[in-house]
C-alpha positions as CSV (number, residue, x, y, z in Angstrom):
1,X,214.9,-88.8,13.1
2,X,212.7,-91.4,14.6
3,X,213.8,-94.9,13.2
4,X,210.5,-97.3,13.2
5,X,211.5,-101.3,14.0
6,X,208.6,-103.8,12.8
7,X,210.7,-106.0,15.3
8,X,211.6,-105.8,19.0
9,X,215.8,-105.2,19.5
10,X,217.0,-106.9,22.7
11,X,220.4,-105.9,24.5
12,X,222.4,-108.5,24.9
13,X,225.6,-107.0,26.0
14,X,225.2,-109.1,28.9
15,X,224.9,-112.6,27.6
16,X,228.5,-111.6,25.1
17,X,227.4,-113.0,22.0
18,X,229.5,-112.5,19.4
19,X,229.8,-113.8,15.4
20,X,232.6,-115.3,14.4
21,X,233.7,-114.8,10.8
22,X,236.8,-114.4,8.4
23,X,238.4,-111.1,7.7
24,X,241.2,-111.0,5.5
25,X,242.1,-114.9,6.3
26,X,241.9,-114.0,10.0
27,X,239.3,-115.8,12.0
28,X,237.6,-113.0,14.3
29,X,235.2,-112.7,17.1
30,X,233.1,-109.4,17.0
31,X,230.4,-108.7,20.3
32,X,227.2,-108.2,19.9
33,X,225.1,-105.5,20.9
34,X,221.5,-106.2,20.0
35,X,219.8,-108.9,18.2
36,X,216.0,-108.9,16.9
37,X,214.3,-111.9,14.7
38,X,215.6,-110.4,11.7
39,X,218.6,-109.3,12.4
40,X,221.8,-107.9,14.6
41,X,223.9,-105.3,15.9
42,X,227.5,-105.4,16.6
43,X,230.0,-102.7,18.1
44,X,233.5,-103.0,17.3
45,X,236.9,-101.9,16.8
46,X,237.3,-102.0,12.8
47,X,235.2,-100.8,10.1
48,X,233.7,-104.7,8.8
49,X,233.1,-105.3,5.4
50,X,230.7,-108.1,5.8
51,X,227.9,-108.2,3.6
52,X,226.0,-111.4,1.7
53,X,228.4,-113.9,4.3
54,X,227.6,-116.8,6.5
55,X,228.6,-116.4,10.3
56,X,228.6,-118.5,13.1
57,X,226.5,-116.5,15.9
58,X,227.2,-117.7,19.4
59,X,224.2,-116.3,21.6
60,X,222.8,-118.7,24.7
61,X,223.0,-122.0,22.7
62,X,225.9,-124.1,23.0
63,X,225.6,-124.7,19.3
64,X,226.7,-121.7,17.0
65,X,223.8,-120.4,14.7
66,X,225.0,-120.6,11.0
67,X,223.4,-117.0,9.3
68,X,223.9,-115.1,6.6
69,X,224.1,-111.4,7.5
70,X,223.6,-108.5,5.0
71,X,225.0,-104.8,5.6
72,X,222.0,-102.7,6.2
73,X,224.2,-99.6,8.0
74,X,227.0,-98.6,9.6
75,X,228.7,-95.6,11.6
76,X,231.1,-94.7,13.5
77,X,230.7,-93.5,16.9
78,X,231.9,-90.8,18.6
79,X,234.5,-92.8,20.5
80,X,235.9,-94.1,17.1
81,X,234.0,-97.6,17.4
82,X,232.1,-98.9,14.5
83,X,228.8,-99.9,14.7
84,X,226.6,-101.8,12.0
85,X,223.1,-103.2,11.4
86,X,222.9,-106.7,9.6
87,X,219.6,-108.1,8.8
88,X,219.1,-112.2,8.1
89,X,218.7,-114.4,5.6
90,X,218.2,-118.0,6.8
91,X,218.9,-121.1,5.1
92,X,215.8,-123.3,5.8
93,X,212.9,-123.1,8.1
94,X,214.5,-125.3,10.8
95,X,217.1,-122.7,11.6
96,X,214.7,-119.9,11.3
97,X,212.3,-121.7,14.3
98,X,215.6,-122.4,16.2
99,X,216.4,-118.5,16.1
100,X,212.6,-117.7,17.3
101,X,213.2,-119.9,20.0
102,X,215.9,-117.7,21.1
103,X,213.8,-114.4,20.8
104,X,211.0,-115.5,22.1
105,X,213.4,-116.4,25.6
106,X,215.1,-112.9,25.4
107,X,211.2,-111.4,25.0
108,X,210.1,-113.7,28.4
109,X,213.1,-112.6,30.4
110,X,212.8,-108.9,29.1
111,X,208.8,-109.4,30.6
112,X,210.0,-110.5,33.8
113,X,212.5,-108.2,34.2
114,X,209.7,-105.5,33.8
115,X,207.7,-106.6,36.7
């Protein structure tokens, strides 16, 4: 099945983001494998039951970006990793234009990469 993204994904295994966020009173750090303006993939090594929560995402900025994530899907791979889609909900229009700042870099470098 052919999956249709309004939204550009952009790998960034490299830069190791990660969100940070509480799991049963137990701060943890979870990678992440994609990002896109409305939302985020992560990888990891427990099934997460995150859904309607504010993270902190650490991605390029020095200051963490404070998100709340939803539970779109998840699976788990053959290689017994989880993996789960989040999309956004952002609390004003400030952080929303800080996190388009961040795409719109990771859409320049993916264009230069290119040529």
């Amino acid at each position: 099945m052919k999956q249709f993204r309004e939204l550009p994904r952009y790998d960034v295994t490299h830069l190791r983001g990660f969100i940070v966020t509480m799991i049963n009173d137990h701060k943890v750090s979870i990678p992440i494998r994609n990002v896109s303006l409305g939302g985020l993939q992560v990888i990891c090594n427990q099934e997460l039951y995150l859904n309607d929560e504010e993270v902190e995402i650490h991605l390029i900025e020095k200051k963490p970006f404070l998100i709340k994530i939803y539970n779109v899907w998840k699976i788990t791979n053959e290689d017994n990793k989880y993996q789960a889609g989040f999309r956004f909900q952002f609390k004003d229009v400030r952080s929303f234009q800080r996190w388009l700042q961040v795409m719109k870099a990771l859409h320049l470098h993916k264009s230069k990469k290119k040529n």
